[in-house]
Backbone as XML, in Angstrom:
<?xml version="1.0"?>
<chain id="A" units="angstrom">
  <residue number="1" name="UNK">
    <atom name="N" x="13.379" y="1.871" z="-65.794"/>
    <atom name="CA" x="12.737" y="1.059" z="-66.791"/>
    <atom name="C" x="11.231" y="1.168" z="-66.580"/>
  </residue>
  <residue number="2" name="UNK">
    <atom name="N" x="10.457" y="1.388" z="-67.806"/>
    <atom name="CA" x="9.183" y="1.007" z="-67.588"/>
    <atom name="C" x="8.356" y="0.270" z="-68.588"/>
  </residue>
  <residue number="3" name="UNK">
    <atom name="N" x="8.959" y="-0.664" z="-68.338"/>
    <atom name="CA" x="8.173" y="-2.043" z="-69.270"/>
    <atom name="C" x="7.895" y="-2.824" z="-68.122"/>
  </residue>
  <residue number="4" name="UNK">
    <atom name="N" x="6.432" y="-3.747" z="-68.473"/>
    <atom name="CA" x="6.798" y="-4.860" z="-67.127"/>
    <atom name="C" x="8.309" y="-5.883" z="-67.510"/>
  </residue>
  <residue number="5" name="UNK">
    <atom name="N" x="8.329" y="-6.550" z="-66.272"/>
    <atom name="CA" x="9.970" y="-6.933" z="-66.237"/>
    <atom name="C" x="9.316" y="-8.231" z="-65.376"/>
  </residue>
  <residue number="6" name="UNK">
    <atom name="N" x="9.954" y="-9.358" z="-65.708"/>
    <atom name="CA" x="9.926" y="-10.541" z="-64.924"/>
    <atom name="C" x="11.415" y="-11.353" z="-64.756"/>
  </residue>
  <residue number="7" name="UNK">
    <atom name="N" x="11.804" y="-10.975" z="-63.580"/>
    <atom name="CA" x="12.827" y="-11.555" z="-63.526"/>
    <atom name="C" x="12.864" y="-13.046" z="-62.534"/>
  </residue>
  <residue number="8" name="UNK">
    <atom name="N" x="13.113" y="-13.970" z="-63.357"/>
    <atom name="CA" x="13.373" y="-15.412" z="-63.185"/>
    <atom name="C" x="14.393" y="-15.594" z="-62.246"/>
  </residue>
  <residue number="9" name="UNK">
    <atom name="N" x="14.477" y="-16.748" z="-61.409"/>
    <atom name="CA" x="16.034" y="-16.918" z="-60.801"/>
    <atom name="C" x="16.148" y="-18.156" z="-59.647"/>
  </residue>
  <residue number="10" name="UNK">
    <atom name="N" x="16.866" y="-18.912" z="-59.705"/>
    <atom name="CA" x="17.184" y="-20.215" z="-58.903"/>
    <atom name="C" x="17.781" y="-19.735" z="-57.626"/>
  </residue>
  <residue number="11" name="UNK">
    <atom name="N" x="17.685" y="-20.309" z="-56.320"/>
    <atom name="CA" x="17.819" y="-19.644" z="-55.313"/>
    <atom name="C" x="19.844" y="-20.268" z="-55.350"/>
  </residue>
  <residue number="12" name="UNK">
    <atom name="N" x="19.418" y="-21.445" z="-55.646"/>
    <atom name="CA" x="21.110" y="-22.370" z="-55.974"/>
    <atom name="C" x="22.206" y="-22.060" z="-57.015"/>
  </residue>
  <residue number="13" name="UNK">
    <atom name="N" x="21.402" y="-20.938" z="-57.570"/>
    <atom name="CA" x="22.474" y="-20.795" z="-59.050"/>
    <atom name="C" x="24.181" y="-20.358" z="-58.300"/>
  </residue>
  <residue number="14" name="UNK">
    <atom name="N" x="25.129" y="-20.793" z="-58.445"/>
    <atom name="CA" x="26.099" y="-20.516" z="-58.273"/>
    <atom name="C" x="27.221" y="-19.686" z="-59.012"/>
  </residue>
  <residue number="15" name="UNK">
    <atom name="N" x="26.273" y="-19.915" z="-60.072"/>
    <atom name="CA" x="27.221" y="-18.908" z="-61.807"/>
    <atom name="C" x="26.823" y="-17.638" z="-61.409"/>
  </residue>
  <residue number="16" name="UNK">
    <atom name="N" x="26.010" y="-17.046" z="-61.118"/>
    <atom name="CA" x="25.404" y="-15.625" z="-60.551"/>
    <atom name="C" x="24.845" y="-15.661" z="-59.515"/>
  </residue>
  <residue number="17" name="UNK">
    <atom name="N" x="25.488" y="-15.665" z="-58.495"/>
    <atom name="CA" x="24.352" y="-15.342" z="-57.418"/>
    <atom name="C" x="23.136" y="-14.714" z="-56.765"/>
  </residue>
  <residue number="18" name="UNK">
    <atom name="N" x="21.764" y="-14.854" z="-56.663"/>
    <atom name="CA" x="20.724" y="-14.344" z="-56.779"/>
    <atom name="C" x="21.210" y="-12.629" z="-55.869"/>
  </residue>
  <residue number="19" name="UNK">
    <atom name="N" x="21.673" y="-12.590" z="-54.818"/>
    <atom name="CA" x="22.398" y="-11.757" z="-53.625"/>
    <atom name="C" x="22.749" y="-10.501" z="-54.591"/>
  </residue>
  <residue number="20" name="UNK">
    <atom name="N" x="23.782" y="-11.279" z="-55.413"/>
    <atom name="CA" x="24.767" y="-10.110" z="-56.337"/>
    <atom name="C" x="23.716" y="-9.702" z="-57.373"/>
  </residue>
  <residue number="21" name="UNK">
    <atom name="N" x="22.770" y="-10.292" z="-58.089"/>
    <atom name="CA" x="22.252" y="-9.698" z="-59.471"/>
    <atom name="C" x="20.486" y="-9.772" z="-59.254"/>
  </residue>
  <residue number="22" name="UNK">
    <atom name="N" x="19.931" y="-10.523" z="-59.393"/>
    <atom name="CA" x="18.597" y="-10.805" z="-59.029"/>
    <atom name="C" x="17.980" y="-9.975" z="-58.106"/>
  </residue>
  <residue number="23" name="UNK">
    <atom name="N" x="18.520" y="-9.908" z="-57.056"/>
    <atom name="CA" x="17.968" y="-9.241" z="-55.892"/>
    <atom name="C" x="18.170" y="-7.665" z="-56.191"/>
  </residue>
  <residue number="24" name="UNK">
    <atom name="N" x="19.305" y="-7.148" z="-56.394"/>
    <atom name="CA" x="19.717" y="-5.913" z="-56.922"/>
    <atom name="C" x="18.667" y="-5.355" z="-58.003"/>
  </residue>
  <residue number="25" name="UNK">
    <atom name="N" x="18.673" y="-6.445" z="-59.120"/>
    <atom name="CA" x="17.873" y="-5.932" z="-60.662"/>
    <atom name="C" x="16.187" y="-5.438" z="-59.710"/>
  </residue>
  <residue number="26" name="UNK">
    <atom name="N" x="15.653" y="-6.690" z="-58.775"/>
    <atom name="CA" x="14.351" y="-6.513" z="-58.095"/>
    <atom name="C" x="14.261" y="-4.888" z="-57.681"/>
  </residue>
  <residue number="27" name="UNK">
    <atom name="N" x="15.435" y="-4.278" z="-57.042"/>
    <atom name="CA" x="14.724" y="-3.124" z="-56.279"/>
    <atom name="C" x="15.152" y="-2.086" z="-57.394"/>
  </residue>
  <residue number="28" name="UNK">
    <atom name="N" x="16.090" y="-2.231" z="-58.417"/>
    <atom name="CA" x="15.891" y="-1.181" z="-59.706"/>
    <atom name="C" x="15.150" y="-1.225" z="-60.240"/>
  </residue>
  <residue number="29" name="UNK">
    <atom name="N" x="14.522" y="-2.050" z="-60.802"/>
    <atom name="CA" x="13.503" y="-2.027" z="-61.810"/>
    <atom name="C" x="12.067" y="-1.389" z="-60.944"/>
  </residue>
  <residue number="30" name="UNK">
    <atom name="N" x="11.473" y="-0.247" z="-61.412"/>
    <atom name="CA" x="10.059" y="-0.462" z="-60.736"/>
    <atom name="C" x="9.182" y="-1.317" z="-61.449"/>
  </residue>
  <residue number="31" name="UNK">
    <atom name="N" x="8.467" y="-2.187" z="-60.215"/>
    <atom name="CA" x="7.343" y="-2.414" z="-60.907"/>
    <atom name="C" x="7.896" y="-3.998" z="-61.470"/>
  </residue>
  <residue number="32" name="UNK">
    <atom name="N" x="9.265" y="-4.453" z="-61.038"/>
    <atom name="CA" x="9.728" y="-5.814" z="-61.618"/>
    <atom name="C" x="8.742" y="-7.208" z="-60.688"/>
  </residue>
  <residue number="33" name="UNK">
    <atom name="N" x="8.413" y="-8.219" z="-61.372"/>
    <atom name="CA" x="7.667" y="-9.314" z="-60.687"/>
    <atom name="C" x="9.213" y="-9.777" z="-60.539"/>
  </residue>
  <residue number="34" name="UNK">
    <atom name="N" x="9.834" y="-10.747" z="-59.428"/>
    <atom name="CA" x="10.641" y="-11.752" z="-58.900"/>
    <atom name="C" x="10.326" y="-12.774" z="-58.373"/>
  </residue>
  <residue number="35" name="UNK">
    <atom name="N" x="9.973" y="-13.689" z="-59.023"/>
    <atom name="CA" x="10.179" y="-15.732" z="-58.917"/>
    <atom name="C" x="11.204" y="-15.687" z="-58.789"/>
  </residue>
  <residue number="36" name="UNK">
    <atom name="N" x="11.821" y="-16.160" z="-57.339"/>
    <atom name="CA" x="12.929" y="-17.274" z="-57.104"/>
    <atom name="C" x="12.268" y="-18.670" z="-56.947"/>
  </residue>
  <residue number="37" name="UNK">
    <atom name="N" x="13.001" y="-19.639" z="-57.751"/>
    <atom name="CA" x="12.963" y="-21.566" z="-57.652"/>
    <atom name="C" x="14.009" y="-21.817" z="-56.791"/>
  </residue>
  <residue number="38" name="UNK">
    <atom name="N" x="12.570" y="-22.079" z="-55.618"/>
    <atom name="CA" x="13.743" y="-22.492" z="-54.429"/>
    <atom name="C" x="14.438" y="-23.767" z="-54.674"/>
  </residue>
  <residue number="39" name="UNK">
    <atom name="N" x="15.626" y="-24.099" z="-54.291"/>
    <atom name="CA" x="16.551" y="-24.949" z="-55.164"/>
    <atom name="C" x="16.950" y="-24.939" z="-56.070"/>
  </residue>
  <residue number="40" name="UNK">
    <atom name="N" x="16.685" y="-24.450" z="-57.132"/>
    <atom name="CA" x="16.840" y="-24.529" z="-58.616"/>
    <atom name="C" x="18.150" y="-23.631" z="-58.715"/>
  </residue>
  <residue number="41" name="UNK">
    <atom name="N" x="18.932" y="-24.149" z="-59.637"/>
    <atom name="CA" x="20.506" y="-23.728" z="-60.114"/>
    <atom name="C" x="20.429" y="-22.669" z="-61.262"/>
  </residue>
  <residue number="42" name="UNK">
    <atom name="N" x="21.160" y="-22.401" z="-62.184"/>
    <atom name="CA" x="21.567" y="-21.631" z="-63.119"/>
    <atom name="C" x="20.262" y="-21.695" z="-64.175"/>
  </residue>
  <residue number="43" name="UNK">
    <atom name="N" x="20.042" y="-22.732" z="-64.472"/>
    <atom name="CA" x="19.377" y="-23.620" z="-65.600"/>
    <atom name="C" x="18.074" y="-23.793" z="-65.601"/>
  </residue>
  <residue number="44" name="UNK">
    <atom name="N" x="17.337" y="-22.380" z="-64.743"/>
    <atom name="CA" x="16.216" y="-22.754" z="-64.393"/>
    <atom name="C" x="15.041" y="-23.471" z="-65.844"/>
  </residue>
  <residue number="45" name="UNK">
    <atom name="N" x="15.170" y="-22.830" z="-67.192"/>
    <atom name="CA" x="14.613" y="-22.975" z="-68.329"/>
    <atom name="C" x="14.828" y="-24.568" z="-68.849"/>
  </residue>
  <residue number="46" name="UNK">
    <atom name="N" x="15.261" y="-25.133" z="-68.064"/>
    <atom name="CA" x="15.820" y="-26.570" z="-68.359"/>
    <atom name="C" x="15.485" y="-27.697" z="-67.217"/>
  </residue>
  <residue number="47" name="UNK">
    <atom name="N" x="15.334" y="-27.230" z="-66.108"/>
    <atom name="CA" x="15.453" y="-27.924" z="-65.421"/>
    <atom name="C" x="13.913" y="-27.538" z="-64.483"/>
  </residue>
  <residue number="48" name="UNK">
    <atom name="N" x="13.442" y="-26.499" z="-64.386"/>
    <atom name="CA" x="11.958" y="-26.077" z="-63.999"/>
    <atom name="C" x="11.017" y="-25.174" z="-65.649"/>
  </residue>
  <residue number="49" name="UNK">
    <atom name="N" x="11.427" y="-26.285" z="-66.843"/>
    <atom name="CA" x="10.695" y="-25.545" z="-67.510"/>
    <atom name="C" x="8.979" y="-25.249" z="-67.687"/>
  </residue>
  <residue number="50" name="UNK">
    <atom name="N" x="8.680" y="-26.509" z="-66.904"/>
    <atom name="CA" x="7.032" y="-26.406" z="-66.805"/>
    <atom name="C" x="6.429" y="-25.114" z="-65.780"/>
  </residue>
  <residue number="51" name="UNK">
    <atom name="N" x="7.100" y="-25.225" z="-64.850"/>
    <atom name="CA" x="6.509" y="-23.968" z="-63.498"/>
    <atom name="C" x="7.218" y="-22.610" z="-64.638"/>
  </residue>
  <residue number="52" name="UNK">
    <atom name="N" x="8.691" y="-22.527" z="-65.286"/>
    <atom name="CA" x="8.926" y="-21.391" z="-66.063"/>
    <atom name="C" x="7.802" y="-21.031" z="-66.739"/>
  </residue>
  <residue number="53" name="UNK">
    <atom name="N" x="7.225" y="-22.030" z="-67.440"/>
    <atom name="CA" x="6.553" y="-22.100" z="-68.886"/>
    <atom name="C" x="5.472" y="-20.887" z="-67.962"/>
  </residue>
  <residue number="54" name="UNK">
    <atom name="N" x="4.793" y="-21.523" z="-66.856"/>
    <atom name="CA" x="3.243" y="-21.187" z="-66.177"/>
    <atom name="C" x="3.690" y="-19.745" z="-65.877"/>
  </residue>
  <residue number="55" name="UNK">
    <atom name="N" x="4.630" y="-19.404" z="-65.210"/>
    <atom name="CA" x="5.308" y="-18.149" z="-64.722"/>
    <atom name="C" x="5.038" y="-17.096" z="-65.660"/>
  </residue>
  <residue number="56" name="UNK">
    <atom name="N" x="5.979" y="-17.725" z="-66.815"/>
    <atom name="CA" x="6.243" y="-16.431" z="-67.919"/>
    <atom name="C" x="4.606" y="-16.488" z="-68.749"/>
  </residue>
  <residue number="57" name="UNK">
    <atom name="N" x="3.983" y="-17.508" z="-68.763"/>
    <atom name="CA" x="2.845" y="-17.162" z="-69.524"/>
    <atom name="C" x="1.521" y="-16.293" z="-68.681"/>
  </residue>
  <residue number="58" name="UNK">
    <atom name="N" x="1.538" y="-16.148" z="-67.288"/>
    <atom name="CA" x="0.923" y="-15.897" z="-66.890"/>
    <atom name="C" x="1.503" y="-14.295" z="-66.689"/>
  </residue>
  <residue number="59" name="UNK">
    <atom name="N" x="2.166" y="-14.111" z="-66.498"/>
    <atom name="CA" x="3.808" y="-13.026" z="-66.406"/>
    <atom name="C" x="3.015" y="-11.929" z="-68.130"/>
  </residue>
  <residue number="60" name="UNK">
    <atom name="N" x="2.975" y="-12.369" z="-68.949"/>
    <atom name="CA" x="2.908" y="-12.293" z="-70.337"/>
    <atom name="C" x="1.384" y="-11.652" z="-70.489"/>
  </residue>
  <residue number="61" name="UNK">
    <atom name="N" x="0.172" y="-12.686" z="-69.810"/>
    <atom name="CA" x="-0.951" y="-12.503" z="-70.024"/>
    <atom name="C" x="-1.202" y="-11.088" z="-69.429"/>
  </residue>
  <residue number="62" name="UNK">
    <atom name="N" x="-0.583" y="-10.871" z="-68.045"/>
    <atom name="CA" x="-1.018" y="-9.675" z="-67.219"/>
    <atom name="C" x="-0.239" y="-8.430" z="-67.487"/>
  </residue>
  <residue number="63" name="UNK">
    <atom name="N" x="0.834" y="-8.813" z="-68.476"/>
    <atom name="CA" x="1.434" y="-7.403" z="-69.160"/>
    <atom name="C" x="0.609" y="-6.906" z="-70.210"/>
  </residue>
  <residue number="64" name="UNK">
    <atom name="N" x="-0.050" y="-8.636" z="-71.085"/>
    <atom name="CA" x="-0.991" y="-7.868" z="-72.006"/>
    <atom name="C" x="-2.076" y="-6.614" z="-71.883"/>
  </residue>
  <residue number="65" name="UNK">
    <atom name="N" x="-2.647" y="-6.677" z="-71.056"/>
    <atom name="CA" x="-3.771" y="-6.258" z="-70.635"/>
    <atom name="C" x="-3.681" y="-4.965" z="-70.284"/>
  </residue>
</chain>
């Protein structure tokens, strides 16, 4: 892949485990940014949407460019 890539992810999610998918997607993708929310479950967009919000907009600004 070569788009920037930001992959999001709760260290608690139990529906996907960061181990099995997150961590994996990190070393395929070149060039991927990885935020894990330590604690944070499945739901990160719901439940850490303000730090999401700062993440992806800042995530967004530095792809612009």
């Amino acid at each position: 892949m070569t788009v920037p890539t930001l992959i999001l992810y709760g260290s608690s999610d139990v529906n996907v485990p960061p181990e099995i998918t997150a961590h994996i997607a990190a070393r395929l993708i070149a060039d991927a940014r990885y935020i894990e929310y330590e604690g944070s479950g499945h739901a990160i967009g719901m439940t850490d949407r303000e730090r999401v919000n700062v993440d992806l907009f800042a995530f967004l600004r530095e792809a612009g460019r």
